[in-house]
N, C-alpha and C positions, 0 to 999 in steps of 0.2 A: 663698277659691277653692274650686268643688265639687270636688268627687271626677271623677275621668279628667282634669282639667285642671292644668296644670302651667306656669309661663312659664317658658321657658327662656334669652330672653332681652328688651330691653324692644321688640324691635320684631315680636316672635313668640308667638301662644300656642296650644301643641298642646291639639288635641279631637279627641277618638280613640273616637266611637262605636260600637259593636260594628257597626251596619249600613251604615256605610259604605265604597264599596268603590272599587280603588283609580282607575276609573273617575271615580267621582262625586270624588276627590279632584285631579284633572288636568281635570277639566272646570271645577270651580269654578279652578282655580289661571291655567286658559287661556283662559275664559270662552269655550268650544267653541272651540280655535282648534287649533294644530299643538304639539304636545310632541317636542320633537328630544331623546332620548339617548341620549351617544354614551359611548364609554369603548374601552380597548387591549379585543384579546382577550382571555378568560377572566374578562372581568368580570361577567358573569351578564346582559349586557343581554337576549340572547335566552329566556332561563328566563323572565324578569322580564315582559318582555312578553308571553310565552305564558300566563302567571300571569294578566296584569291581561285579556287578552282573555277568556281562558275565565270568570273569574268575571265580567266582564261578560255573557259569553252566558249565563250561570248564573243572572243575575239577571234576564233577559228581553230585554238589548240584543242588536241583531246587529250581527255582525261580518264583518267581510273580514280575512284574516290572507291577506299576500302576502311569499311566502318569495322570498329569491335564494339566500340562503348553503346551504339542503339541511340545516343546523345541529341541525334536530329531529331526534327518535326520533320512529319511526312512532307508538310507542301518546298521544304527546304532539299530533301532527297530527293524531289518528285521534280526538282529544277537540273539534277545529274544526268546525263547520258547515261554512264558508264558507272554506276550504285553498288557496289557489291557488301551488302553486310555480313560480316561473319562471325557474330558474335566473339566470346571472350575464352577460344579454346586455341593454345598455342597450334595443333596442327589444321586447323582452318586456318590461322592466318599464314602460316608456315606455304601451306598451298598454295593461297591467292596472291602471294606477293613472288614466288616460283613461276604462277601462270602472268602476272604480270609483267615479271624479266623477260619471260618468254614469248612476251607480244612488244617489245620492246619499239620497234620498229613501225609499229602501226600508232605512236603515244607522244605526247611531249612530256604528260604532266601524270607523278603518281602519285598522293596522297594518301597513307595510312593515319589515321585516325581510330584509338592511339596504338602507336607501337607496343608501350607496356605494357599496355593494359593486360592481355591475358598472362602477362606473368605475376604483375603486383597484385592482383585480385585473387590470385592461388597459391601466391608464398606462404603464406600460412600454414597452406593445407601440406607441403614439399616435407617431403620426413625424410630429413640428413643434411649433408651439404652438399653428397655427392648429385643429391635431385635438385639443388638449389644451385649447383655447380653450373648444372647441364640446360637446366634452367636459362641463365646469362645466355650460357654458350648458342642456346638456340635464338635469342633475343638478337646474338651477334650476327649470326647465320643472313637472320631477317636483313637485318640493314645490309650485309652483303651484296644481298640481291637487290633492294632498293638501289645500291652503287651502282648496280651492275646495269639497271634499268635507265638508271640517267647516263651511266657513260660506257658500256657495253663491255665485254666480257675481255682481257688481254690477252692475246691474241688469235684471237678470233673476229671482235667486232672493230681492232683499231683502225684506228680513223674514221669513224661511221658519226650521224652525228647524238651530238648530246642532248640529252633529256635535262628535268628538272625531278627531282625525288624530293617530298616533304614528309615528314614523319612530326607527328605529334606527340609529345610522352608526359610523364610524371615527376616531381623533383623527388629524390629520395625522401627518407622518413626525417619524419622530425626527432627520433631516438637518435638519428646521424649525428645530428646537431650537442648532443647530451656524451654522445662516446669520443667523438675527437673536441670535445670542448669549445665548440665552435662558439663567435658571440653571437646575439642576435643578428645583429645588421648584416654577417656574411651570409652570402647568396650560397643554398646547396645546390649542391650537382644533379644531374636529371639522375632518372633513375637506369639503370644500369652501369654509370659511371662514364670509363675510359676501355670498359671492355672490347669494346670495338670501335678503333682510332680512326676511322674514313670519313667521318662526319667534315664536314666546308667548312660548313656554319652552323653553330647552333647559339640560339635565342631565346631568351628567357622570358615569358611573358608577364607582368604584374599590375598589379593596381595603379593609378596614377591619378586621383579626385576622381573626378566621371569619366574620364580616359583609361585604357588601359596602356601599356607600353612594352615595347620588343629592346631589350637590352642586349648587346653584343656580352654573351658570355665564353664562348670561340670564334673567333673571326681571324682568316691570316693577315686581312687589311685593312680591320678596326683592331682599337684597344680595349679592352674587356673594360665592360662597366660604359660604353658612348650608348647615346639612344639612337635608336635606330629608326624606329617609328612610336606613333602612336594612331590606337584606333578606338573608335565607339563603336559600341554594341548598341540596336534600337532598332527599331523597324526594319532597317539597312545598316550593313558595315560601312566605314567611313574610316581609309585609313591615310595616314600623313608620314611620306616617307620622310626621314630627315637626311637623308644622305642620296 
């Protein structure tokens, strides 16, 4: 086995080229599609993605980074081309991620940060289920067009080439955990579920000592529960793909 290579297990083998970044490692893994990860608060999702966009644009990709959470430091937003905050109202996000299918072509890299947010932060206030229904349904809508921005619209954009779509979210409530009697150790589902089935990949993100880590919880060529990476949050992100 050469040198930087290593198997860690028989259906995995890490190559960790200096020039590869972590862009070009989510695009091959998605084959330009949508990369969902989600993780509790304080899991470092948003550093992490701030990380992979900027050194995409560092590398010559452009970027859309669309905030709801306000979660960055200026001089962190102030490193974006392409910033667009919109706070935590489904139809600002509903629009910008609409205007960014439809600049599709001028993008490599989209990044919402988070996608749930403006629904998790207003369920409460939804009175019925028919507004909690519609709710999802527009959350669905969203990633849609995320799909659409990394691999373009059928037939219309086929064959055109592909983008990369990352969306950032929330795991559901810890009441989840209490109604289907789940034990502790199982991992819950992001939040919006299986609502809308296009996702590639999605990754979970968690504590790990002073590391955090990206666990395959969809992957069609991991098996749920492989590590996938790990990264440190600190001055600068730091992250180590395993695969």
């Amino acid at each position: 086995m050469s040198e930087g290579e290593r198997e860690t297990k028989s259906y995995i083998l890490v190559r960790k080229p200096a020039e590869r970044t972590c862009y070009d490692v989510l695009m091959s893994l998605t084959d330009g599609h949508l990369c969902e990860i989600y993780g509790a608060y304080g899991t470092g999702k948003s550093r992490l993605v701030h990380h992979i966009a900027v050194e995409a644009q560092n590398a010559g990709k452009r970027v859309i980074y669309i905030d709801t959470e306000g979660g960055l430091a200026e001089q962190h937003a102030r490193m974006l081309k392409d910033y667009w905050y919109v706070g935590d109202e489904m139809d600002a996000l509903e629009e910008a991620v609409a205007k960014a299918r439809d600049m599709r072509e001028g993008y490599d890299l989209l990044v919402v940060d988070s996608v749930g947010h403006p629904v998790y932060v207003n369920y409460v206030e939804l009175e019925g289920m028919q507004d909690k229904l519609r709710a999802y349904q527009r959350l669905a809508m969203i990633f849609r067009d995320m799909v659409r921005f990394a691999r373009g619209e059928r037939g219309k954009d086929l064959g055109s080439r592909r983008a990369l779509a990352i969306a950032t979210n929330h795991p559901v409530s810890e009441f989840a955990r209490v109604a289907k009697d789940l034990p502790p150790e199982e991992p819950l589902d992001p939040f919006g579920g299986q609502i809308h089935r296009v996702r590639r990949l999605i990754l979970r993100s968690e504590p790990a000592g002073t590391w955090f880590r990206l666990v395959a919880f969809k992957a069609r060529n991991l098996p749920r529960g492989v590590e996938v990476a790990r990264f440190r949050v600190a001055d600068r992100v730091t992250v180590e793909w395993r695969i």
